[in-house]
C-alpha positions as a printed Julia matrix, in Angstrom:
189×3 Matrix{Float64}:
 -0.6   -12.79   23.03
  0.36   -9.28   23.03
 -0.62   -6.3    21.03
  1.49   -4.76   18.47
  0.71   -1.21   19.98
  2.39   -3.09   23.45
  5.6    -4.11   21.84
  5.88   -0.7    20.01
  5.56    1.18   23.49
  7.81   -1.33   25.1
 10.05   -1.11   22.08
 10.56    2.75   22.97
 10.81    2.81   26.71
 13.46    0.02   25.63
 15.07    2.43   23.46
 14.61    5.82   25.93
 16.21    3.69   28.57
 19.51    2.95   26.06
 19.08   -0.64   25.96
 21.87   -0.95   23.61
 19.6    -3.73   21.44
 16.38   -1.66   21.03
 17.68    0.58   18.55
 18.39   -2.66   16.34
 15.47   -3.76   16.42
 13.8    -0.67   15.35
 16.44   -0.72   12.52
 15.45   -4.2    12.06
 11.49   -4.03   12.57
 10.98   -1.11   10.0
 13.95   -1.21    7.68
 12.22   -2.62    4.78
  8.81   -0.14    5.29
 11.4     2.62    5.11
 13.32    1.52    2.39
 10.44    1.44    0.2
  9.21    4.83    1.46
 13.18    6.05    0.13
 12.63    4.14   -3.1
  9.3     6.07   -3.74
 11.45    9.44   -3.97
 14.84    8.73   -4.6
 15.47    6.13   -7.75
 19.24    5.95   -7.69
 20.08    2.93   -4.76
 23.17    4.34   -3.89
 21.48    7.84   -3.17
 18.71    5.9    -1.69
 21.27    4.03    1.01
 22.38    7.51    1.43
 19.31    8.82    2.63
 18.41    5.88    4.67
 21.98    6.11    6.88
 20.57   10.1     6.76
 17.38    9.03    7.9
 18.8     7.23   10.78
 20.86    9.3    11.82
 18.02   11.91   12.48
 16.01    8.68   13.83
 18.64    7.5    16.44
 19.61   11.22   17.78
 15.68   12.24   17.81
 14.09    9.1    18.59
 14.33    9.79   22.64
 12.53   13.16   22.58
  9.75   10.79   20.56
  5.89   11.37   21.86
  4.71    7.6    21.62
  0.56    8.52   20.53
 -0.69    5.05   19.87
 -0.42    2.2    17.47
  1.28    3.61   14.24
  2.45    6.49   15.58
  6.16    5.51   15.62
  5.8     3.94   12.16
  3.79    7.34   11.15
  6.87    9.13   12.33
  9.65    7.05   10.94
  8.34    7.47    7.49
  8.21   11.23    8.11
 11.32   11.4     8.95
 12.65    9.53    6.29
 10.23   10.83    3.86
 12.17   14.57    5.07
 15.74   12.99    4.71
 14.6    12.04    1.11
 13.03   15.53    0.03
 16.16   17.4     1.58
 18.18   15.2    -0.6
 16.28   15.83   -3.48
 16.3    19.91   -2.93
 20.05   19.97   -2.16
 20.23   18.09   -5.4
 18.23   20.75   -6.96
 16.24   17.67   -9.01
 12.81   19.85   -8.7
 12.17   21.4   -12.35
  8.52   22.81  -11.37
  6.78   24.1   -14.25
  3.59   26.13  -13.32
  0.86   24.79  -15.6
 -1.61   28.04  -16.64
 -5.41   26.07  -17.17
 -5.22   26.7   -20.91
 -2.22   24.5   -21.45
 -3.6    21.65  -19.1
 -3.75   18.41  -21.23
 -7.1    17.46  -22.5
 -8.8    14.76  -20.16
 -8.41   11.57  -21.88
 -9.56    8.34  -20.7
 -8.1     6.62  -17.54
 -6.49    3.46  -18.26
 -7.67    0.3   -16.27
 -4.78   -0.56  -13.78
 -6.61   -3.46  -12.26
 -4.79   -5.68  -14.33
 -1.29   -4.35  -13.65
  0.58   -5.34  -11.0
  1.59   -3.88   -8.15
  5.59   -3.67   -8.72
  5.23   -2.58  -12.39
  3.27    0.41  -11.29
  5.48    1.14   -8.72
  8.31    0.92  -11.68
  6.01    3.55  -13.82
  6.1     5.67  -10.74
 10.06    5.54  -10.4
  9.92    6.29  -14.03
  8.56    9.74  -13.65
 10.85   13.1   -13.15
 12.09   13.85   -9.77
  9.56   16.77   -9.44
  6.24   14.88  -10.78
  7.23   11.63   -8.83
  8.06   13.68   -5.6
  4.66   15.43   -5.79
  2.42   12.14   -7.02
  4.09   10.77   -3.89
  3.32   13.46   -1.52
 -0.27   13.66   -2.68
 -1.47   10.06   -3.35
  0.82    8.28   -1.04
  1.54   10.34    1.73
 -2.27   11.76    1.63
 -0.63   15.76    1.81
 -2.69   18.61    0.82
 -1.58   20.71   -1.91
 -1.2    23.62    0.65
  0.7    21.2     3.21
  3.08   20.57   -0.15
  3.6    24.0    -1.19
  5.04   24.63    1.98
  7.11   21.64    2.42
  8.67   22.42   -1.13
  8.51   26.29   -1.27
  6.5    26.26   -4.12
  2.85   27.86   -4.7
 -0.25   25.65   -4.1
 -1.15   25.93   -7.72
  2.54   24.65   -9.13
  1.78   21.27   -6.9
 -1.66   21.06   -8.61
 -0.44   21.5   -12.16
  2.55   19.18  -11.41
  0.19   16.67  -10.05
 -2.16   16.74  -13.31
  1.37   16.52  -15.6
  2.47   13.48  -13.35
 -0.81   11.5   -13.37
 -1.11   12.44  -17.1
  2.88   10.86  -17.82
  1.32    7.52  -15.63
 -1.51    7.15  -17.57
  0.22    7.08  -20.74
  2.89    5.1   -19.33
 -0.38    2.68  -18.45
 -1.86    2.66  -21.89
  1.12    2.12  -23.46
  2.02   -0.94  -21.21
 -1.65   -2.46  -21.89
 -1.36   -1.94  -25.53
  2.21   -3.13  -26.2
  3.47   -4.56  -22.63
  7.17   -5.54  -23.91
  8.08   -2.17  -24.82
  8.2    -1.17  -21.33
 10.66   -3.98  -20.04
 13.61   -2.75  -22.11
């Protein structure tokens, strides 16, 4: 049985050599890893759709200049690229209101809720849930494993504004958590 690190390196000799049904099956393969990557940053679906055709656009005209490094590595690159599409969208959009946080107005440190007993898809909804900015930079952080530095630059903003925008976003989840766990109905209408 092959490897999945074969059939991705096959996949893109497929696609450098313009075999006209290689680029579907990319579309095909990662479409719903990259529609959930969208959905992380981008809540509305139509904007979402908009920034996936965006996405592959850039995908399809770039994709032949692509340095295959390994298993992942196309996936790892699809989702930047897409992950890109989604953060232009959002700047063009101007939907960043970054607040620099000073440390005396930090919120006091309360105690983290237990999320073991939440699912997955309602977390994710808590997620969606937060503004454009906080959501964008939980998701940068936590999901996409960026350093505050690597944001600031992405986002032209200072190193300390993604910190402070961070602690606002995680404290908005966590009382978006509590307040699930201590009256879970009030968050389904």
């Amino acid at each position: 049985m092959p490897r999945h690190t074969d059939n991705e390196l096959k996949l893109i000799r497929r696609v450098k050599q313009g075999e006209p049904t290689a680029m579907r099956e990319v579309y095909d393969t990662y479409i719903r890893h990259l529609t959930a990557v969208c959905s992380r940053y981008i809540v509305n679906s139509e904007d979402a759709k908009d920034v996936l055709q965006e996405s592959f656009l850039k995908i399809m005209s770039g994709i032949t200049e692509f340095d295959y490094r390994g298993e992942g590595s196309l996936k790892g690159w699809l989702t930047k690229v897409t992950v890109n599409e989604a953060l232009k969208f959002l700047q063009r959009h101007n939907r960043f209101n970054f607040v620099e946080i000073t440390p005396e107005v930090h919120d006091h440190a309360e105690e983290q809720p237990d999320i073991d007993s939440l699912p997955s898809s309602e977390i994710f909804r808590m997620i969606r849930e937060l503004p454009d900015g906080y959501r964008t930079i939980f998701n940068l952080y936590v999901i996409e494993n960026k350093s505050h530095r690597e944001i600031a630059s992405m986002l032209n903003i200072t190193e300390n504004t993604s910190a402070s925008q961070l602690h606002r976003a995680k404290a908005l989840l966590a009382a978006k958590i509590r307040q699930h766990q201590h009256n879970p109905l009030s968050t389904i209408i």
